[in-house]
MIZALO-102428 format. One record per residue (C-alpha): x, y, z; residue in one letter. Coordinates in steps of 0.25 Angstrom, whole numbers, plus 5000, padded with zeros to 4 digits. Example, Ala and Ser with C-alpha at 12.3 -4.5 7.8 and 13.67 -1.06 7.14 Angstrom:
2
504949825031A 505549965029S 
***
This chain:
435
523554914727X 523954784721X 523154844708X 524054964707X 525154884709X 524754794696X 524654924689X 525854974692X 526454824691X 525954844675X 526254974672X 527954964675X 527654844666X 527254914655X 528255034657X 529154904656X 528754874642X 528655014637X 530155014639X 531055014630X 532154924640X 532054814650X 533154814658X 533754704667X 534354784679X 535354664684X 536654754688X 537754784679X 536754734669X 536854834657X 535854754647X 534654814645X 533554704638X 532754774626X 531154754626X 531154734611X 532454694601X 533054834594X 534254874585X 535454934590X 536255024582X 536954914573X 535454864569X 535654744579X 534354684586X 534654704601X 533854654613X 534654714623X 535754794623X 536854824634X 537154974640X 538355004647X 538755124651X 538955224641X 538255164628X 536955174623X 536055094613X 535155154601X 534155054598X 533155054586X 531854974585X 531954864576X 530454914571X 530555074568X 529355134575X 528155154564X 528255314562X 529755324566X 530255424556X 531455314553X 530555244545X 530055354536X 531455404531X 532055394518X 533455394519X 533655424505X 532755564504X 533355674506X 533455734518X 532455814523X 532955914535X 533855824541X 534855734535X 534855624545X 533255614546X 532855484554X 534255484559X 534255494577X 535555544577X 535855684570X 537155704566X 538155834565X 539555884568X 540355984573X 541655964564X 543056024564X 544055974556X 544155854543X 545255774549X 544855654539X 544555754528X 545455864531X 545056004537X 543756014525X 542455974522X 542555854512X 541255844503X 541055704508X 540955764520X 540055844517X 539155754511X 539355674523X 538755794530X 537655804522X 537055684524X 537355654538X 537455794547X 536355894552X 537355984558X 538656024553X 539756114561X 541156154556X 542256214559X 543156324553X 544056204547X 542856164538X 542156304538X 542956434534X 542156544527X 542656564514X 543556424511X 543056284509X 544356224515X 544556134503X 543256064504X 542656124516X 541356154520X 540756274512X 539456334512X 539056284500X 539256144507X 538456194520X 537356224511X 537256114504X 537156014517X 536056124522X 535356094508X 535355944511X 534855954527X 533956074528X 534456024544X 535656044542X 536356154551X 537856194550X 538756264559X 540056334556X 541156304567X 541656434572X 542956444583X 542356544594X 543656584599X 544556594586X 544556664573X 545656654563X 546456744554X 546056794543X 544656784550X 545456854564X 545656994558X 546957034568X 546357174563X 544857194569X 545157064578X 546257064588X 545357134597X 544357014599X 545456894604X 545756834618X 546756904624X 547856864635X 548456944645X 549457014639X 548357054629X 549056974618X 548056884609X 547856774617X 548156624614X 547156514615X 546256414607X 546656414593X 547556524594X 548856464597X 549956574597X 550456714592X 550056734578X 548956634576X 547956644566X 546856604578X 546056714586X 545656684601X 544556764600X 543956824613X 542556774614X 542056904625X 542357004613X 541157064607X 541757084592X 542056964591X 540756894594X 540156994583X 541156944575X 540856804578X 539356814577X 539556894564X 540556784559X 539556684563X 538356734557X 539256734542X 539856624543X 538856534545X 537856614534X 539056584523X 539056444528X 537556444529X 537656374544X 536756384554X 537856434564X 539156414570X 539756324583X 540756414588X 541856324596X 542756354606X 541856454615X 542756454629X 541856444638X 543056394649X 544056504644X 544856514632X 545456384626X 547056384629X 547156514636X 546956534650X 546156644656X 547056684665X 547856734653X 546656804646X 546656954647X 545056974647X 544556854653X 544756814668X 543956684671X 542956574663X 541756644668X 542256774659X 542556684648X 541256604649X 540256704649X 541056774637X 540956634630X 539256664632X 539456814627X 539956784615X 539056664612X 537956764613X 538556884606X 538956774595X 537356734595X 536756884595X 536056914582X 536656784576X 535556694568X 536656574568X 536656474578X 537856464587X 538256334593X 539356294602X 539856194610X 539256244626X 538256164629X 537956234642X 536556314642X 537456454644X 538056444633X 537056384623X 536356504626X 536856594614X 536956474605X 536156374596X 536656234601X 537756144604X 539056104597X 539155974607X 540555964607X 540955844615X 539455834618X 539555704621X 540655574626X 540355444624X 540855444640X 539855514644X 538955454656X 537855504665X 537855554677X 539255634674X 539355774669X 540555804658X 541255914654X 540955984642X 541456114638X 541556164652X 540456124656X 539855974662X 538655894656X 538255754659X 537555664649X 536155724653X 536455834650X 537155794636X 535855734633X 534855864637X 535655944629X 535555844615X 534055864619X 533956014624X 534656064609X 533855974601X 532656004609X 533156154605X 533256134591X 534856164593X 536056094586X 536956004595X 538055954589X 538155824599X 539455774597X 539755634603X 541055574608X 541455434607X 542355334605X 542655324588X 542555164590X 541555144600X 540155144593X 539555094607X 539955254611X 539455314598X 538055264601X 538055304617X 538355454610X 537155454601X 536155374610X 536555504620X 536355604608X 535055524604X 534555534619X 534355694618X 534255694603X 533055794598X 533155894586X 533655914574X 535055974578X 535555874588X 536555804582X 537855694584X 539255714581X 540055604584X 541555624588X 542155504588X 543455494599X 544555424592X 546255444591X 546155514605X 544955604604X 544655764606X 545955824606X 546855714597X 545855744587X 544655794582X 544055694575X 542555704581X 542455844572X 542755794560X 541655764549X 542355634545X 542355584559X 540855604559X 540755544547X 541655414549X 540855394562X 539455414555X 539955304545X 540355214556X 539155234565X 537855254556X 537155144564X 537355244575X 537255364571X 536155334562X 535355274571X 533755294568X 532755304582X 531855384575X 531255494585X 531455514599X 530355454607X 530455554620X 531855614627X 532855524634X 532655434647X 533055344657X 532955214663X 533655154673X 534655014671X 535354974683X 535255094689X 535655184677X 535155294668X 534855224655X 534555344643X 533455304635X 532755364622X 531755314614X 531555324599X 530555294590X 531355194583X 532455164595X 532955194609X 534155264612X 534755184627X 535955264633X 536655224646X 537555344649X 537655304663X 539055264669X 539655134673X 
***
């Protein structure tokens, strides 16, 4: 007995060492004591680091594992099939509007693009067919950022519930919109009053879903995308008209399933991807991946389930789904929200993306929160917000782990669920737990 006691005395010893922490459990105590000095993300040599509540540290080796792919790249060839090759995080957007530029595509944004993004979405303000908006995005541009990152994917930004004149034909159309009780064409989201050029458009009808996937499939081939993310499906019932007043739908439920319907009529003999923002497994069903609209708070904690679109998700879950799409092959666009000034919350967002990071098209958007947020403005969905904060926060966001050693984990520290990923080059060390 006193041998097996040794043995098992000498075992828990080695395990020690084999960790990548050493942690001094006093209450309250929140520093965690590295075996060996590493480099945080500002290239400082740290031997411990401190983690409270809803911050994370990404530490690189100060000696690059022999064989780590970092090593072997040159920066200046060209790239080959990704453009930030060696790079941990992937990055891509989801973008609505130019505020710093105006409503267009500038070229230096597009060169911008080019060298820095795998995944590209816009929306109608910078993709109409036939106008380049003054310097908009045109096919020829798509093309070209294809040409430079055989990766590249590019989506079009279609409205699911609104079509605009001249694109809204009053003549083979009126047939296909929401209507209210008194049979009048309702109003809701987008569509404003009497007159307007905007379309609610009635997701249960069977025309306009051939319409859409028809639209869909020519749209994209002139804009040589791999698909569309179609915004605004109403899961919970039309935006800004109650159901109440609605003349063919009676409860959320109707509405719901006729949201499912149409996703898979729009997908039926349809060789585009279709992404959306649900992230639920019933409704990403009939489509090809996420746009992760608000997929991500730097508030977030464990242990506490969220509301996103109608539905809840707590931060396990967050990070099975960044590894379940990549593991897929999918695209996620994960979009991260944080504080604009705050680059201790910009680094708790990409250590949580880099814990169920895998793939090719898995990639970050940050959204900045500034002058109010969502709803005051829209910054986070414009390219030169994505740009101003890639500038800012390369030492971030351009961190190099080299490759995944293994999934996530956890180890305990005072009492808590500390998320842990090894790399080959570094360790990603999360604390998403609450005060």
């Amino acid at each position: 007995m006193h041998k097996i006691k040794q043995v098992f005395l000498l075992v828990t010893l080695l395990l020690l060492q084999e960790s990548c922490y050493v942690y001094d459990d006093v209450p309250g105590n929140r520093t965690i004591i590295l075996p060996q000095p590493m480099l945080d993300v500002l290239g400082n040599e740290v031997e411990s680091i401190q983690l409270e509540s809803g911050t994370a540290a990404i530490l690189r080796y100060k000696e690059p594992a022999v064989g780590n792919s970092v090593l072997n790249l040159n920066v200046n060839a060209p790239p080959q099939g990704q453009i930030r090759a060696g790079k941990s995080v992937r990055l891509g957007g989801y973008f609505y509007g130019g505020w710093t530029n105006g409503n267009y595509m500038s070229s230096d944004q597009l060169e911008w693009i080019s060298n820095n993004l795998d995944i590209l979405s816009l929306n109608p303000n910078y993709v109409i067919p036939g106008s380049n908006l003054n310097g908009g995005a045109t096919p020829d541009d798509i093309a070209r950022l294809k040409l430079r990152n055989p990766q590249f994917k590019f989506y079009c930004m279609l409205f699911a519930t609104t079509l605009r004149e001249p694109q809204f034909d009053p003549t083979t159309m009126s047939g296909w919109v929401v209507r209210d009780k008194n049979g009048k064409e309702a109003i809701g989201v987008r569509r404003g009053y009497d007159n307007d050029l905007n379309h609610l458009m009635d997701l249960g009808n069977e025309d306009y879903a051939a319409y859409f996937r028809d639209f869909i499939i020519s749209h994209t081939n002139q804009y040589h995308a791999d698909g569309v993310v179609t915004d605004e499906v109403m899961w919970e019932g039309y935006w800004g008209l109650d159901i109440k007043d609605m003349r063919d739908y009676s409860s959320v439920e109707q509405i719901t399933q006729t949201c499912y319907d149409w996703l898979e009529r729009i997908k039926t003999n349809n060789p585009k991807e279709v992404i959306h923002q649900a992230f639920w497994s019933q409704a990403q069903q009939y489509t090809n991946g996420i746009w992760g609209e608000v997929s991500f708070y730097s508030w977030f904690r464990d242990n506490a389930a969220y509301p996103v679109f109608y539905e809840k998700i707590n931060y396990s879950e967050i990070v099975d789904a960044i590894r379940s799409y990549g593991h897929r092959g999918e695209t996620y666009i994960w979009a991260a929200w944080y504080d604009q000034n705050d680059p201790a919350e910009l680094e708790y967002a990409v250590a949580t993306y880099l814990l169920g990071k895998s793939g090719d098209y898995v990639v970050f958007q940050p959204q900045p929160i500034y002058n109010g947020g969502y709803g005051n403005n829209l910054a986070g969905y414009d390219i030169g917000t994505s740009i101003r904060e890639y500038e800012t926060n390369k030492n971030i966001l351009d961190v190099e782990l080299g490759d995944p050693i293994g999934d996530y984990y956890y180890e305990k520290h005072n009492f808590k669920n500390i998320w842990v990923r090894k790399f080959t080059n570094g360790i990603v060390y999360c604390n998403p737990a609450p005060d």
